[in-house]
C-alpha positions as CSV (number, residue, x, y, z in Angstrom):
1,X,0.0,0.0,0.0
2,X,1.1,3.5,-1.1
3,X,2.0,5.9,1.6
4,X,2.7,9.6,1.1
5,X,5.8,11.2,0.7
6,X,8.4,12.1,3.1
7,X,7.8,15.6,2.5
8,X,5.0,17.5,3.6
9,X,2.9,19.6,1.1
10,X,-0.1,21.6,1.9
11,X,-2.6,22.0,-0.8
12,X,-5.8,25.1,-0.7
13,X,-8.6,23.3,-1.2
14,X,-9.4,24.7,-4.7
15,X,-6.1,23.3,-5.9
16,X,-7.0,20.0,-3.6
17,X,-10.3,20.2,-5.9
18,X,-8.6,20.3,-9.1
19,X,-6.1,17.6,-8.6
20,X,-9.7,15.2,-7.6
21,X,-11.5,16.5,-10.6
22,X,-8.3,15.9,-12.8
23,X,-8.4,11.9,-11.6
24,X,-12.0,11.2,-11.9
25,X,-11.9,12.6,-15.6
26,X,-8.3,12.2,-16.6
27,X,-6.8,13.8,-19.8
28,X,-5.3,11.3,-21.5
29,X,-4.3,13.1,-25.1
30,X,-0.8,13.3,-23.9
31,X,-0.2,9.5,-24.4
32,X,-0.7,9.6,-28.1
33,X,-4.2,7.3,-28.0
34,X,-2.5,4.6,-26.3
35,X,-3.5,5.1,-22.7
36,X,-7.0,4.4,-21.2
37,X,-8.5,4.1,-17.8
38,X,-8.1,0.0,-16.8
39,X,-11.8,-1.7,-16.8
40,X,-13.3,-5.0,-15.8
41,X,-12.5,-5.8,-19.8
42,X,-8.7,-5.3,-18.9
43,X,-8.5,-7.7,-16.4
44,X,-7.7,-10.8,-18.7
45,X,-5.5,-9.4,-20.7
46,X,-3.6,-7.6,-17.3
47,X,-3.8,-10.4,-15.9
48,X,-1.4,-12.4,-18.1
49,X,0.5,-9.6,-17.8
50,X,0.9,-9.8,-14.4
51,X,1.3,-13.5,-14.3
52,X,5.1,-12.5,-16.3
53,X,7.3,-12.7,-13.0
54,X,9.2,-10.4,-15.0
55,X,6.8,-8.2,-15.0
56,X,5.2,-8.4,-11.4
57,X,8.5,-9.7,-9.2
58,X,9.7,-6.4,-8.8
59,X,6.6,-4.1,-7.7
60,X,5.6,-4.4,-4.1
61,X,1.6,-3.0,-4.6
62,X,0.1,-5.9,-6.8
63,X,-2.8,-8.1,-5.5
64,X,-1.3,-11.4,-4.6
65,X,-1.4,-14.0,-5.7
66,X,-1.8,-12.6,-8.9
67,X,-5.3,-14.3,-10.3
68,X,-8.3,-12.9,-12.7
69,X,-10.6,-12.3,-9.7
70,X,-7.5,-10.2,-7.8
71,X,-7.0,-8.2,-10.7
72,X,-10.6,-7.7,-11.2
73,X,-11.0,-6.2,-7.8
74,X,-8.4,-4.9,-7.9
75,X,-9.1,-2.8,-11.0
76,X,-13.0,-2.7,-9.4
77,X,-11.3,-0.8,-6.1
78,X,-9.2,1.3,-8.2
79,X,-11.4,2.7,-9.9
80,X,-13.5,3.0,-6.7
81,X,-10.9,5.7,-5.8
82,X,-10.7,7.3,-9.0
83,X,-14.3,8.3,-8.3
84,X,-13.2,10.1,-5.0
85,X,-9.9,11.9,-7.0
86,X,-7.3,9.2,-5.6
87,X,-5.8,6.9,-7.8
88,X,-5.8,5.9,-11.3
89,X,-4.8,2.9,-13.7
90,X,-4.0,3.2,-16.9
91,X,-3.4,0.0,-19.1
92,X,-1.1,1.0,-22.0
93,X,-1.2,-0.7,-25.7
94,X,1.4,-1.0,-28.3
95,X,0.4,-0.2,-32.0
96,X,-1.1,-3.7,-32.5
97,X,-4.0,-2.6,-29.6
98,X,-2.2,-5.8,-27.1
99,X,-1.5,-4.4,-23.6
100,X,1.9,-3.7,-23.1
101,X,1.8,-2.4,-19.7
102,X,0.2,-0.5,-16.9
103,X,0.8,2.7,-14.9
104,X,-1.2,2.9,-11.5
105,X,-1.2,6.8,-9.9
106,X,-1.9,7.1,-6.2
107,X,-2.9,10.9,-5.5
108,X,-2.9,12.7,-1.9
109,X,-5.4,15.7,-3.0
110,X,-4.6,17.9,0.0
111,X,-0.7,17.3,-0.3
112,X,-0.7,17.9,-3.6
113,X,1.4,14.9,-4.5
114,X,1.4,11.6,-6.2
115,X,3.2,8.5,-6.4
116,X,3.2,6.4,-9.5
117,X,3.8,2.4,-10.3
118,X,3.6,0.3,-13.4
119,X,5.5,-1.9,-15.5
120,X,6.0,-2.9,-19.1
121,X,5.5,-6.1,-20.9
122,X,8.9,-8.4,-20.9
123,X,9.6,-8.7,-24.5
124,X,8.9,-4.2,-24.7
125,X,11.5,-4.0,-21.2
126,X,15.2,-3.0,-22.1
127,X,14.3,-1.9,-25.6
128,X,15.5,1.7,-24.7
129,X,11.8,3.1,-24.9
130,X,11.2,3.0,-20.7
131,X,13.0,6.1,-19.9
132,X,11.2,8.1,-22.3
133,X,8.0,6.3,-21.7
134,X,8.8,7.3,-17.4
135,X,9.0,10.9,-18.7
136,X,5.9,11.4,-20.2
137,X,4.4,10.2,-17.4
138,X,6.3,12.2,-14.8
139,X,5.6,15.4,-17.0
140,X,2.0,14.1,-16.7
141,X,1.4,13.8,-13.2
142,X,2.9,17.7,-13.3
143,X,1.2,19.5,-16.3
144,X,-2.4,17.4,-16.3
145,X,-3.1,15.9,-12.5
146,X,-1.7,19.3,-11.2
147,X,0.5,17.7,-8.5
148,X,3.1,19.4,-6.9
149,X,5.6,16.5,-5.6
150,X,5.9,13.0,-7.2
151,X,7.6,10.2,-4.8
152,X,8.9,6.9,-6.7
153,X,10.1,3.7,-4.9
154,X,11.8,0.7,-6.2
155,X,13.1,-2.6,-4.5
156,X,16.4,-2.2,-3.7
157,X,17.6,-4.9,-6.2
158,X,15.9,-3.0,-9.1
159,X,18.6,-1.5,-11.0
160,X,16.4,-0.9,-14.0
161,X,14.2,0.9,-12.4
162,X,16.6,2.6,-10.3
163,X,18.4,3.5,-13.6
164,X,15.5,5.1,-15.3
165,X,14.1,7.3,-11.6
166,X,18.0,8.7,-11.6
167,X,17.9,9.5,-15.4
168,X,14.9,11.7,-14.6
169,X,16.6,13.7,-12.0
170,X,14.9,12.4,-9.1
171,X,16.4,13.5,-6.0
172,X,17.6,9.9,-3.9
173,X,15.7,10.5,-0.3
174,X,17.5,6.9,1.8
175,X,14.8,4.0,1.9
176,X,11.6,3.2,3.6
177,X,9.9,0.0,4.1
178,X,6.8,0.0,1.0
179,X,3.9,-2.1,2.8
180,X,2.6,-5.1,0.7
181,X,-1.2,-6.1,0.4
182,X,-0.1,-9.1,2.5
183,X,0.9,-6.8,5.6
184,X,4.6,-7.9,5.0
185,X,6.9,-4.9,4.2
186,X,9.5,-4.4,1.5
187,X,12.4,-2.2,2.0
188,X,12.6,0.1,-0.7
189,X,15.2,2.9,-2.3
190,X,13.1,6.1,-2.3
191,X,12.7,9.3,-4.5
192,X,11.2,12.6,-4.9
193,X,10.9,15.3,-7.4
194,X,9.0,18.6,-7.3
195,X,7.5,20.2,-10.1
196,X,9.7,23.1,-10.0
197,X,12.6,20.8,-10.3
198,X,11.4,19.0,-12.7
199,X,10.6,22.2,-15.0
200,X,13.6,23.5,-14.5
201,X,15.4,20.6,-16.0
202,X,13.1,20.3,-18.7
203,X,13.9,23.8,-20.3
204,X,17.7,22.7,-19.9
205,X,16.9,19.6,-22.2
């Protein structure tokens, strides 16, 4: 389970309100067609996904063990919180319309921040298309959602991921311990960024 990030933000409530009405009726133009909000209809597809250990080993917030009826709820209580302006998942799809991965958004409205998850299909990982894929997202969560800080996590054995979060200029905050459906916890290597930062180092690219 998500928790917010180490640093404390303090959002009016009309920017609290915007970032909610931004998740219930997400923009989605800036991912080229390719993006759309998971449904009940995903869950077979994301599920095979998910069954990839390559795919799922790595992330500490998946529905375990990883079956059609846990994805299905858990698709059916994401979007259960979309409707109340905190979280999102977004199944992506590669130009033949298959799924090739998923991005799940957890927002905290009145701290204007956000933390993002997800993972690509294995055969589409290490192709050299993540780290650009990561920034679009990031630049997202800015420009569209309206948040203000974005805290990332990985497992500390995930270079890849590690790799790509560093690329981006996320600042390295130490670790905490991510807490897993189960109630077990995963220590984790642990990231922020603020939109200022992350504008700034946009007009220097």
């Amino acid at each position: 389970m998500s928790a917010p990030p180490k640093t404390v933000l303090t959002a009016s409530p009309e920017e609290a309100a915007a970032i909610r009405a931004a998740v219930r009726t997400p923009d989605l133009s800036a991912f080229g067609g390719l993006a759309v909000v998971a449904a009940p209809a995903h869950a077979p597809a994301l599920t095979d996904l998910l069954a990839d250990p390559a795919v799922s080993d790595p992330i500490y917030d998946l529905p375990r063990p990883i079956t059609l009826d846990s994805v299905t709820a858990w698709i059916q209580a994401t979007e259960a919180l979309r409707q109340q302006g905190e979280a999102l998942l977004l199944v992506t799809l590669d130009a033949t319309g298959r799924v090739a991965g998923y991005s799940r958004f957890t927002i905290w409205p009145e701290l204007a921040s956000a933390e993002i998850a997800g993972a690509r299909r294995a055969d589409l990982q290490n192709a050299g298309s993540g780290g650009a894929g990561a920034a679009r997202s990031f630049d997202w969560m800015f420009e569209t959602l309206g948040v203000r800080l974005i805290g990332v996590t990985a497992a500390r054995d995930n270079v890849r991921s590690a790799r790509v979060i560093e690329a981006a200029g996320f600042a390295p905050m130490g670790e905490r311990d991510s807490l897993r459906p189960d109630g077990t916890l995963r220590p984790s290597l642990y990231w922020e960024m603020t939109r200022q930062a992350w504008r700034a180092r946009r007009l220097k690219a």
